[in-house]
FITI-716476 format. One record per atom (N, C-alpha, C): x, y, z. Coordinates in steps of 0.2 Angstrom, whole numbers, plus 2048, in hexadecimal, padded with zeros to 3 digits. Last residue first. Layout:
# FITI-716476
XYZ/...
***
This chain:
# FITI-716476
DAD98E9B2/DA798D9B4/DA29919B8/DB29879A1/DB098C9A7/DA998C9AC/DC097D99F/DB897D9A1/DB69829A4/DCA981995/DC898199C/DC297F99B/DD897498A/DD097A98C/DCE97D992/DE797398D/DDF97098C/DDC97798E/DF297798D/DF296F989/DED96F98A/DF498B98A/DF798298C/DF297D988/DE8996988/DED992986/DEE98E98A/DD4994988/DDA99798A/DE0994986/DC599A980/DCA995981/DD0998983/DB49A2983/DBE9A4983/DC399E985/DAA99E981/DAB9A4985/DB29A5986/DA8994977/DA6999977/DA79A197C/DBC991975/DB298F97B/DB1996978/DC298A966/DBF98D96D/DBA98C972/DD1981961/DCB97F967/DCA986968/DDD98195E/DD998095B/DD397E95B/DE998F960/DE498B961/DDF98695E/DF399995B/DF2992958/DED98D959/DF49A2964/DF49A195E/DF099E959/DE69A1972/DEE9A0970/DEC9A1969/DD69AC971/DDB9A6970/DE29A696F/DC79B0971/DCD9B1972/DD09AC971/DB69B6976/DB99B2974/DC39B7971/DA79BA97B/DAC9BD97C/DB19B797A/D999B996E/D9E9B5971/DA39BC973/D8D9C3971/D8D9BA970/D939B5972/D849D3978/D8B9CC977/D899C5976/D789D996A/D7A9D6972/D809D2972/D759E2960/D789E3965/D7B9DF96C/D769D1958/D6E9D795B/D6F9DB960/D819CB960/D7D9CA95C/D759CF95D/D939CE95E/D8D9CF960/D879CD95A/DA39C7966/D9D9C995E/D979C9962/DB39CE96A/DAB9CB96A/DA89CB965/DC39C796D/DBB9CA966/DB89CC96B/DD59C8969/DD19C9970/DC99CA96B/DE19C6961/DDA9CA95F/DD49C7963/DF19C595E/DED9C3962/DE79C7963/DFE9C7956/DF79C3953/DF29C3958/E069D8954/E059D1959/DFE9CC953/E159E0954/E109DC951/E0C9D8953/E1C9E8960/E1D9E495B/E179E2959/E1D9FB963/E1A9F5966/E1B9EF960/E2CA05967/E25A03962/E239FA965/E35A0B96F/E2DA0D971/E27A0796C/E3FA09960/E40A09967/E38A0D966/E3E9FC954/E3FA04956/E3CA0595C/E3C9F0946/E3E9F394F/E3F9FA94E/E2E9EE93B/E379EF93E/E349F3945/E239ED936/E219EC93D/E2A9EC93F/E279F392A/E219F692F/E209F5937/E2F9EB922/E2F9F0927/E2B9F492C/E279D9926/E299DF922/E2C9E5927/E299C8928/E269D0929/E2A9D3926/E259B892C/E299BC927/E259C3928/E229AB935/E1F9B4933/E259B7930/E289A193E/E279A0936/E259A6930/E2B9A394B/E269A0949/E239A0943/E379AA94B/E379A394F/E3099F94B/E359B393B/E399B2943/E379AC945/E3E9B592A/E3A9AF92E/E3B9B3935/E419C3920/E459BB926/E409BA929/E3E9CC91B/E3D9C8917/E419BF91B/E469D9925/E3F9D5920/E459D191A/E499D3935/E4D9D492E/E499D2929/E419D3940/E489D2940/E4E9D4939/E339DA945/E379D893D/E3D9D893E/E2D9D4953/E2F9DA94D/E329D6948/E2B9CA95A/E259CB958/E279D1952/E379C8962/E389C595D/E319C5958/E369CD96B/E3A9D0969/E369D0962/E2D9C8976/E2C9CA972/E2E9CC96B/E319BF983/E399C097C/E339C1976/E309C4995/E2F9C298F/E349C1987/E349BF9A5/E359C299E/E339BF998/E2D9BD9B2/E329B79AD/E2F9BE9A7/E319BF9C3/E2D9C49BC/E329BE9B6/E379BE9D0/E339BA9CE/E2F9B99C7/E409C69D5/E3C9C99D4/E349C59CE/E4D9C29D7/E4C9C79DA/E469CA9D9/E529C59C7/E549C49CC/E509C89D2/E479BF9B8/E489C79BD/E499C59C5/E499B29AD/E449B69B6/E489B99B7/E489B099C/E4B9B39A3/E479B59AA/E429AA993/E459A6998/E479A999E/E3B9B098C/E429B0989/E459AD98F/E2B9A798D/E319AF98B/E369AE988/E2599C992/E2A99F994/E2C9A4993/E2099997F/E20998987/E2799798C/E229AC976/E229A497A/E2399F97F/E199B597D/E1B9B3978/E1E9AC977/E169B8988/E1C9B9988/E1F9B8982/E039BF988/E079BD988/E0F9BE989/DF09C1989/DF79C5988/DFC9BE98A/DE09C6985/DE59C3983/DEB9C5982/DCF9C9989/DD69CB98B/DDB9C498A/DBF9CF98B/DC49C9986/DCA9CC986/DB39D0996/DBB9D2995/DBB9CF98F/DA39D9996/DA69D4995/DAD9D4995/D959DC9A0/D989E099F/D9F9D899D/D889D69A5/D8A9D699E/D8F9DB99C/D859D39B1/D839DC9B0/D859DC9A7/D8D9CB9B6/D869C99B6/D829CE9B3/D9C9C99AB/D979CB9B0/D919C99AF/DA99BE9A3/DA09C29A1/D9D9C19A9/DB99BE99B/DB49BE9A1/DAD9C199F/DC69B5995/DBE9B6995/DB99B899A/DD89B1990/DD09B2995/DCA9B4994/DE29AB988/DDD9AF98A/DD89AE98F/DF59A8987/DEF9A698B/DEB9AE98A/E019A297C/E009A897E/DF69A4983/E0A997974/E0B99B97C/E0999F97E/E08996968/E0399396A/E04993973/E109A0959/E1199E961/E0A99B964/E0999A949/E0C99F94E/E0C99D957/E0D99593A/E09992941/E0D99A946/E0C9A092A/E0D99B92F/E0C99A935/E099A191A/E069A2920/E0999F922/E179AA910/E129A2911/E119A7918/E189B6903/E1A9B590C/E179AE90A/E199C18F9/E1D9BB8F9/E209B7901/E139CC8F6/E189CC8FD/E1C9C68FE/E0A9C88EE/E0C9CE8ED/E129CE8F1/E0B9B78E9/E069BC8EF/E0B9C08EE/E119AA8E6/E0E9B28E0/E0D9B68E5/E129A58F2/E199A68EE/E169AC8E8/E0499D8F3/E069A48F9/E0D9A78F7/DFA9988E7/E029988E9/E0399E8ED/DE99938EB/DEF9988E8/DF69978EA/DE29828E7/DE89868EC/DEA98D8E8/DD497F8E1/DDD9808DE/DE09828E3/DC69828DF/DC897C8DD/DD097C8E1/DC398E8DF/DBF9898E3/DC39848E4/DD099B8E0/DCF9958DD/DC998F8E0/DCC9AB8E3/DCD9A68E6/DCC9A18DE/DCD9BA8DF/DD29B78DD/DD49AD8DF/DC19BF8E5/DBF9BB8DD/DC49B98DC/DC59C38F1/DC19BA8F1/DC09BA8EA/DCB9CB8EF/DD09C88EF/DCC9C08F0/DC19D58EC/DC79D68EA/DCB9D08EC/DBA9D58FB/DB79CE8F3/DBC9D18F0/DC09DA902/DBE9D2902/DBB9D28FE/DBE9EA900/DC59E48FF/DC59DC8FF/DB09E8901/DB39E98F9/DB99E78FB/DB09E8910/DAD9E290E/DAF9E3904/DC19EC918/DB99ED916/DB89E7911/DCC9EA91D/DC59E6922/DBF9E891E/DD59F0917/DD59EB919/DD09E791B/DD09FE918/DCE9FB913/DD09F4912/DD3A01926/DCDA02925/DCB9FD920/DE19FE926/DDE9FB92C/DD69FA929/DEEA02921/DEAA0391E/DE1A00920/DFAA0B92C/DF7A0292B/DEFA04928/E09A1192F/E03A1192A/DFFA0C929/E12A1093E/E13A10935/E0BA0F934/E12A1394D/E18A15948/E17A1493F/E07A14950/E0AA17953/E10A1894F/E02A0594B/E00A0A948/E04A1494C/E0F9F994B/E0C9FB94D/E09A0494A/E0B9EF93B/E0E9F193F/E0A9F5946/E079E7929/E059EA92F/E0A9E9935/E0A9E491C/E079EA91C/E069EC925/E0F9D891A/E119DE915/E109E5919/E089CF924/E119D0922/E149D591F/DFB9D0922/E009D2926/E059D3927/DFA9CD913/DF89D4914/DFC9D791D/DFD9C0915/E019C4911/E019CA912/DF29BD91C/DF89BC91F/DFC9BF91D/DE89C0914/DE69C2919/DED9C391D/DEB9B5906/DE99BC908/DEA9C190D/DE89A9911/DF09AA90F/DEF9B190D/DDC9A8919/DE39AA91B/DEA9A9919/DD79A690C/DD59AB911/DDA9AC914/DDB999909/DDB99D906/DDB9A5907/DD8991917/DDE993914/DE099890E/DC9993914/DCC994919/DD5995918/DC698A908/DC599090A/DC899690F/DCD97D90D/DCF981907/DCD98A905/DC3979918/DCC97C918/DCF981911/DB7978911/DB797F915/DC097D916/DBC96B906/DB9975906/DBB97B90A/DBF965912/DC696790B/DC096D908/DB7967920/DB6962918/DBE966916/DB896C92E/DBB96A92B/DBD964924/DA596F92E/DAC970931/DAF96B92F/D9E97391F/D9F96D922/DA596E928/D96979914/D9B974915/D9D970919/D8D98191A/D8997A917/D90975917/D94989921/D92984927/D8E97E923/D9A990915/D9E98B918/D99987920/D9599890B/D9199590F/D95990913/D9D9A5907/D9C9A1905/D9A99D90A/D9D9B490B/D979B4905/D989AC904/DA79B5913/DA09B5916/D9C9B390E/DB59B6912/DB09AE913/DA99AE913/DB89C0912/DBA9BA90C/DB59B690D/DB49C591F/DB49C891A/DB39C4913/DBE9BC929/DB79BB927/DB29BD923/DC99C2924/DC89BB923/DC39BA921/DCA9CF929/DCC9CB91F/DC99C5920/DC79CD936/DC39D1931/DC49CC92C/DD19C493A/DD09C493A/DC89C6937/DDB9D1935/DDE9CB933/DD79C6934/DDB9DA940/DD79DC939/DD89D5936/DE09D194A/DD69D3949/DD59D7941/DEA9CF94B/DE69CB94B/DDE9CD94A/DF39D994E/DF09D6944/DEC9D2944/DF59E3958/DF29DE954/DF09DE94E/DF59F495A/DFB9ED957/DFC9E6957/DE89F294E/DF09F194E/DF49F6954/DDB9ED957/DDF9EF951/DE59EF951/DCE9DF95C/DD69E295D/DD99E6957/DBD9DF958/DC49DB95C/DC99E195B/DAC9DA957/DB19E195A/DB79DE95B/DA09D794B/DA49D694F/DAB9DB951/D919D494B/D929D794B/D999D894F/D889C7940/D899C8947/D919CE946/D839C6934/D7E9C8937/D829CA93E/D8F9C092D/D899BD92E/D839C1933/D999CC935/D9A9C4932/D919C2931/DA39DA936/D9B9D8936/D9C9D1932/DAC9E5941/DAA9E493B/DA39DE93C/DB69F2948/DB19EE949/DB09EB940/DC59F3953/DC29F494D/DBB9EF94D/DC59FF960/DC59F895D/DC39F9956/DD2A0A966/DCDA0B962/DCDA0395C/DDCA0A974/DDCA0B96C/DD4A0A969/DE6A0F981/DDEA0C97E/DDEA0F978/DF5A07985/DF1A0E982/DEBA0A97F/E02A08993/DFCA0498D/DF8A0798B/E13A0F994/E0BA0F996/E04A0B98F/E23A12999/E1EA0D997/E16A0D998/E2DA1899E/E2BA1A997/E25A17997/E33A119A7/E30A159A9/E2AA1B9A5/E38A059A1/E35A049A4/E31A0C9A5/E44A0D99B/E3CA0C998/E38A0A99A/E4BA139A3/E48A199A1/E41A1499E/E4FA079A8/E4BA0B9AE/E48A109A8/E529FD99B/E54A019A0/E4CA039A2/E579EF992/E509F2994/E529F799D/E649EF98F/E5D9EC98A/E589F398E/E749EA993/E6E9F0994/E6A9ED98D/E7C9E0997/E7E9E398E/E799EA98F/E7C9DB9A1/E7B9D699C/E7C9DB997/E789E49AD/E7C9DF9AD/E809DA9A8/E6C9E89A4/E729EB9A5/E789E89A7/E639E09AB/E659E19A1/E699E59A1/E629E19B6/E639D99B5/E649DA9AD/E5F9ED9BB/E669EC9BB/E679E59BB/E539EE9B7/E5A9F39B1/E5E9EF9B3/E4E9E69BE/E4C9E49B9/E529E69B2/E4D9E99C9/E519E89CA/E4F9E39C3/E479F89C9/E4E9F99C9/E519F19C8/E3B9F59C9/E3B9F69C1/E479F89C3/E3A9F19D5/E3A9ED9D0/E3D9EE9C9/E3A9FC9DC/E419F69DD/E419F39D7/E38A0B9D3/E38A079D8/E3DA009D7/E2BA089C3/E32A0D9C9/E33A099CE/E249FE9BE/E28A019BA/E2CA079BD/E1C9F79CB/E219F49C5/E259F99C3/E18A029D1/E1B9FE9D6/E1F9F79D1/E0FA089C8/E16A0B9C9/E1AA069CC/E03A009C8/E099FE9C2/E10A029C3/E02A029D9/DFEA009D3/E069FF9CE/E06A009E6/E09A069E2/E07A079DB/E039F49E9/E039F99F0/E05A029EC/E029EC9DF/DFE9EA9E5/DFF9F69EA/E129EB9DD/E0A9ED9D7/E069EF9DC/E169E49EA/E189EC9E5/E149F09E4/E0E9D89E9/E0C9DD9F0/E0F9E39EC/E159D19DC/E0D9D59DE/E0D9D99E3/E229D09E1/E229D69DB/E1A9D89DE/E1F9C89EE/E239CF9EE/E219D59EA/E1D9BE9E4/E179C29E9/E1A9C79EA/E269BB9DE/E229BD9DB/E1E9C09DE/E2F9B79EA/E329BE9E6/E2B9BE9E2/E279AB9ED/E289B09F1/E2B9B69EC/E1E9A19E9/E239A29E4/E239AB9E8/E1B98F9E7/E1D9959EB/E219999E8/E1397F9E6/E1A9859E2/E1898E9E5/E129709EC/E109779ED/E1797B9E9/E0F9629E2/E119679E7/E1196D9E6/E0695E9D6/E0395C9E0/E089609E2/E109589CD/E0A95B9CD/E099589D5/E2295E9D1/E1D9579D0/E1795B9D0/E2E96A9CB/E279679CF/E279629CD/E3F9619CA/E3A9669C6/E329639CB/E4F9679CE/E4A9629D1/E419639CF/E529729CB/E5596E9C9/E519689CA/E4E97E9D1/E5697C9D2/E599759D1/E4197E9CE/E4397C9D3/E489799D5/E409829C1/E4497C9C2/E4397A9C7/E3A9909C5/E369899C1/E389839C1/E449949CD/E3F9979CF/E3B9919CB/E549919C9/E529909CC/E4898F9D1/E519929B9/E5398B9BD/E4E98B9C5/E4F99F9B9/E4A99C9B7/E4C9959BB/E5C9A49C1/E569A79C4/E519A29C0/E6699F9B5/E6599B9BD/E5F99C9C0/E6099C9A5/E619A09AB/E6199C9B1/E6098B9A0/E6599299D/E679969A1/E559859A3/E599849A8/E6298A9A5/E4A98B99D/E4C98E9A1/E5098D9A5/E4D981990/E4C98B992/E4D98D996/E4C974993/E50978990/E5297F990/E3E97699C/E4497799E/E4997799A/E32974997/E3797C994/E3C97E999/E2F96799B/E2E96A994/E32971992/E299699A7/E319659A5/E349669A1/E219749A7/E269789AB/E2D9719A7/E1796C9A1/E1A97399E/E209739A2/E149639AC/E1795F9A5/E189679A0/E1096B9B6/E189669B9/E189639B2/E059729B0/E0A9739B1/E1096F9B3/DFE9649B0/DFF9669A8/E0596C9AB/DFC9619BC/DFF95B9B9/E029609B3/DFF96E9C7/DFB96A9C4/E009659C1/E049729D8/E059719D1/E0296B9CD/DFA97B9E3/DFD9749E1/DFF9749D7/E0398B9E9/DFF9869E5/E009809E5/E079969F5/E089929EE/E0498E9EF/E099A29FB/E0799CA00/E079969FB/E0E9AC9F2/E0E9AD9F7/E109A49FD/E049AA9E6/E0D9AB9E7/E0E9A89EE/DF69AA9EC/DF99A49E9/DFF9A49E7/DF79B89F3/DF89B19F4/DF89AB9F4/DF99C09E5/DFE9BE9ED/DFF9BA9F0/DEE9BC9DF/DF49B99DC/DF99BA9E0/DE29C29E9/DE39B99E8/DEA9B89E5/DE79CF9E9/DEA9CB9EC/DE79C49ED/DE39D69DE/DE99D39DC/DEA9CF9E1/DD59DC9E2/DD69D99DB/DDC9D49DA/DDA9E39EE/DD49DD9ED/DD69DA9E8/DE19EE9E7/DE19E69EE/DE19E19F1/DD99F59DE/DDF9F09DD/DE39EB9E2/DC99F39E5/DCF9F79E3/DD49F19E3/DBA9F29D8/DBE9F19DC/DC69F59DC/DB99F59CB/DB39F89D0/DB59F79D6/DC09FA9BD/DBD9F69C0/DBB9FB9C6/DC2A059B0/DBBA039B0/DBB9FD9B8/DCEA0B9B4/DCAA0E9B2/DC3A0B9B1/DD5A009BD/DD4A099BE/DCFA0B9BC/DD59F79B5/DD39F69BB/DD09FE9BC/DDF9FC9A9/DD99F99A9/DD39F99B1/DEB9FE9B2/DE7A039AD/DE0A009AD/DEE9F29B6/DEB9F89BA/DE89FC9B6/DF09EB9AB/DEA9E79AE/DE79EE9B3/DFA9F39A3/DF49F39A0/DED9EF9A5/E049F19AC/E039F99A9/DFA9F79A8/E099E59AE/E059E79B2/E029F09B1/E0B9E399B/E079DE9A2/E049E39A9/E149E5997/E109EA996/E099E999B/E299E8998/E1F9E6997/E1A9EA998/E329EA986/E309ED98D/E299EA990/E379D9981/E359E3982/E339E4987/E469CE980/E419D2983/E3E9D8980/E539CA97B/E4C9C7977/E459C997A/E5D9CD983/E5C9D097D/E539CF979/E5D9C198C/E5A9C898E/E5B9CF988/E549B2985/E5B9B998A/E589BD98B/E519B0975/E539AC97A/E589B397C/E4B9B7969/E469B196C/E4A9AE974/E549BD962/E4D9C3963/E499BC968/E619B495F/E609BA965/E5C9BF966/E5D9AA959/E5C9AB961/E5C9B0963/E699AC94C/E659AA950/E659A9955/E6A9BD945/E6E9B894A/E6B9B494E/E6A9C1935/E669C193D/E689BB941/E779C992E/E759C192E/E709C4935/E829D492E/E799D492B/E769D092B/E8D9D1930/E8C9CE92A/E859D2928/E8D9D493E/E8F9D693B/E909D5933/E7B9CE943/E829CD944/E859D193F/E6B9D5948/E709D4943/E759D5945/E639DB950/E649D394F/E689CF94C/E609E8950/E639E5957/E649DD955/E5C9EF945/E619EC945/E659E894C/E539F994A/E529F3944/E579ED943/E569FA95C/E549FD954/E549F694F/E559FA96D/E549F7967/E549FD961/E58A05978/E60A00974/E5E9FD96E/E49A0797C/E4EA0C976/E54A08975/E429F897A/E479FC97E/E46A0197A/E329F5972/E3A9F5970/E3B9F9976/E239F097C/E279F6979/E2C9F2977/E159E597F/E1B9E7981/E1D9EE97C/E049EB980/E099E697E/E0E9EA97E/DF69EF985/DFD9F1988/E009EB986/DE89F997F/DEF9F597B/DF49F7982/DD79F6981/DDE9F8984/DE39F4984/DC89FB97D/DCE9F997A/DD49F997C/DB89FC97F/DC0A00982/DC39FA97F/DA7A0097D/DAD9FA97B/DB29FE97D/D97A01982/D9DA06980/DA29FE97F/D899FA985/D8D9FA97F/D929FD97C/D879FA995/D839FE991/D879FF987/D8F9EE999/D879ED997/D849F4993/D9E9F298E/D9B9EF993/D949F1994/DAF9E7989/DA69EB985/DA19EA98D/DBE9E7983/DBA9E9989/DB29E9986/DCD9DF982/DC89E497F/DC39E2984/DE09E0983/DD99DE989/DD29E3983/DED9D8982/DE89DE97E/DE39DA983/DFF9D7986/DFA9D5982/DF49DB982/E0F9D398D/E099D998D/E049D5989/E1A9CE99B/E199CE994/E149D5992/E1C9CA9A9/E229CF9A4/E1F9D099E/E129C69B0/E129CE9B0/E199D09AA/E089BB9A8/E0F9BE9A9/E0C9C59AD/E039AB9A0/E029AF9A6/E089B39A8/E0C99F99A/E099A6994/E069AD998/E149999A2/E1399999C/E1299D998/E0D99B9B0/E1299E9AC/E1399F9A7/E0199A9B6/E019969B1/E0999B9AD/E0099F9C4/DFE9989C3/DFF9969BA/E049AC9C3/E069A79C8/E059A39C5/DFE9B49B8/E079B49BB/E099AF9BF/DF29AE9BC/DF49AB9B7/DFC9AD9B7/DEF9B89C6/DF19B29C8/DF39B19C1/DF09C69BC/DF39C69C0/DF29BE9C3/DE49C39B6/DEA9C39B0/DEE9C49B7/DD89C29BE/DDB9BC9BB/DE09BD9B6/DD89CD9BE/DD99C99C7/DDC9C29C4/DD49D49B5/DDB9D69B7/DDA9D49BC/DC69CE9B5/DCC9CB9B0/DD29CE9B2/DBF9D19C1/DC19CC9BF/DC59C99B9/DBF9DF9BD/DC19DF9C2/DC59D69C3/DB79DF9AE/DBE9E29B2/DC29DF9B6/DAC9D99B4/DB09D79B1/DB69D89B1/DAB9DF9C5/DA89DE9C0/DAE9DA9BA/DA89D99D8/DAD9DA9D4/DAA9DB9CD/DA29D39E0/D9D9D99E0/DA09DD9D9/DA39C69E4/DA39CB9EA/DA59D19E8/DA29C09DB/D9E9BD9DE/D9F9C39E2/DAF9C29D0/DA79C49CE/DA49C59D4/DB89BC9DA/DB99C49D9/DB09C79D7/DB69B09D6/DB59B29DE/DB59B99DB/DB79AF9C8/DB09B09CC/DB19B09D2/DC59B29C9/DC19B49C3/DBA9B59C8/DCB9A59D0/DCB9AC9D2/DC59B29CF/DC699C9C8/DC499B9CE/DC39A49D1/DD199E9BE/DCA9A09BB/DC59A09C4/DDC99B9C4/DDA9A39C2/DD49A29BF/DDB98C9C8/DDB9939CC/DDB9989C9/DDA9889B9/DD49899BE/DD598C9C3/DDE9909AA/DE298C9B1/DDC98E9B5/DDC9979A0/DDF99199F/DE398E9A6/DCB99F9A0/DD099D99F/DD499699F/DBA9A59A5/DC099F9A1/DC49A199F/DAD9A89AC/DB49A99AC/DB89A39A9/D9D9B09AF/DA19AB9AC/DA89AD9AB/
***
């Protein structure tokens, strides 16, 4: 089974299964077309997290989210008053990291898939290549983020269609992105990060002020990290550590929540919200204050997700009362976060499983395409701490921990699961931010759910 947020890449997903491919193999087939067919959140310029669990019950964790340049430090966003300059961690080619996209699907591939990377990538050559018919919900995205991309010429041209925007039914072609695949394709993730590409990427931010040079592209590798596990009602759950917040964050929550019976309540009564909101105001506070990437600062990870820390702040609940998120030790509010990010789901017939979710952060990125090279860049940026105690585009107040500094990876919420049930898998499960729909086997991003088939 395969699901995602666009029917040719899930299509791809099980042709790969069917002829002999395993999970793996099939989810870095489907992060590769989604750089075709679903822009928006599908990239080779971005990064994201892929967790792994396969039939014998080992799990792999593999962190390739973007980087800070070395040009970035804490201070890359501040005007000369110490004001944060709006836009400038979310729009261009200052609002970029380094990616992390084609590092992490090869990597992946390499080490657990079964196929060779030839195979694997070249349906998304060929849907570059010979293109696609465009859908109705992309030709209604692509209208939708023309304010943004009509900024760059290379975006205008390659999405705009120079102005003239697809209709759904016609073919989009998209020759330089093929080009970048065949690269990847013929020289694995070096064929990004050395070579034409990664040269024509220095010499599109160096032309502009230098951001992202040859040396980091060159610097750049995804690292397996070690998942965090915890435990909800009997089922046994695996997600993402930091540099995701998203999975100790989801711990705390359902930590908090478990000793109280919310299936009598009721999906969506003013009980179970109320619960729920209260959960996530604790849990979000503790993200703001306390979490970054683990490489660079101290993330209290363990006692975070233990079940004494959760009743420590579930006796602080009011049944009745909202707490005031302005008392909370760090004086943050929870807020809505980017809804531009897509996951997937794959599960073999051998029950070996993916849950992989990556993005540009918002849709589109930072609007820039890479002359020459069909790659829409990410605007990351904006994922660190601009100036604690300042809002970024998506209402997150942060602290030091997650400040910029060159190599560090920014914050992220996105927490790729599974949950098991009596050792065995139950859900591989994922999600844009903000979603508010899953499938049991992994709801994608954009305007509608997938059906998997």
């Amino acid at each position: 089974m395969v699901a995602s947020s666009e029917k040719l890449a899930t299509q791809v997903g099980i042709d790969i299964l069917k002829k002999g491919g395993n999970a793996v193999d099939a989810a870095v087939a489907v992060g590769f077309v989604l750089a075709v067919t679903h822009p928006t959140a599908g990239n080779l310029g971005g990064g994201g997290f892929m967790l792994c669990r396969f039939s014998n019950g080992d799990t792999a964790c593999l962190d390739y989210r973007e980087t800070a340049p070395a040009a970035a430090g804490p201070r890359a966003y501040w005007d000369t008053t110490g004001q944060v300059m709006p836009g400038a961690s979310t729009l261009g080619y200052r609002a970029s990291g380094v990616p992390g996209t084609p590092a992490g699907l090869c990597l992946a591939l390499k080490t657990y898939g079964r196929l060779p990377l030839r195979d694997v990538i070249q349906p998304a050559i060929d849907l570059a290549e010979r293109g696609f018919p465009v859908s109705e919900s992309l030709s209604d995205s692509l209208r939708a983020a023309a304010p943004l991309l009509e900024r760059f010429p290379e975006s205008r041209r390659v999405y705009l269609n120079g102005g003239k925007y697809l209709e759904p039914g016609e073919t989009f072609v998209q020759q330089d992105l093929a080009r970048s695949l065949k690269a990847i394709r013929d020289a694995g993730a070096g064929g990004f990060y050395r070579g034409e590409i990664a040269h024509k990427i220095a010499a599109a931010y160096e032309a502009r002020g230098g951001w992202i040079t040859k040396e980091d592209l060159s610097k750049y590798k995804a690292k397996f990290r070690t998942p965090l596990r915890g435990s909800y009602r009997g089922y046994e759950i695996v997600t993402m550590p930091p540099p995701s917040s998203g999975g100790t964050v989801l711990l705390e929550m359902l930590n908090a929540l478990e000793r109280f019976n919310v299936s009598e309540m009721g999906a969506g009564s003013s009980r179970t919200i109320h619960l729920m909101a209260e959960a996530m105001r604790y849990a979000f506070r503790d993200r703001a204050e306390l979490m970054g990437d683990t490489d660079f600062v101290e993330v209290p990870t363990a006692r975070l997700i233990s079940k004494l820390y959760a009743a420590e702040f579930r006796r602080r609940f009011d049944s009745e009362k909202a707490s005031n998120s302005l008392a909370l030790a760090a004086r943050v509010l929870p807020a809505a976060e980017s809804s531009e990010t897509t996951h997937f789901s794959v599960v073999d017939a051998d029950g070996n499983a993916v849950a992989n979710t990556y993005t540009l952060n918002g849709g589109y990125g930072s609007g820039v395409t890479i002359e020459g090279t069909g790659i829409l860049m990410n605007n990351e940026m904006d994922d660190f701490t601009s100036k604690p105690g300042i809002p970024n585009a998506y209402g997150l107040v942060q602290s030091e921990a997650n400040a910029i500094a060159a190599g560090k990876r920014p914050l992220s919420a996105m927490p790729p699961t599974f949950l098991l049930r009596e050792g065995k898998l139950f859900l591989a499960i994922g999600s844009r931010a903000n979603a508010s729909k899953f499938s049991p086997i992994g709801a994608g991003g954009g305007n509608r759910c997938p059906r998997p088939l």
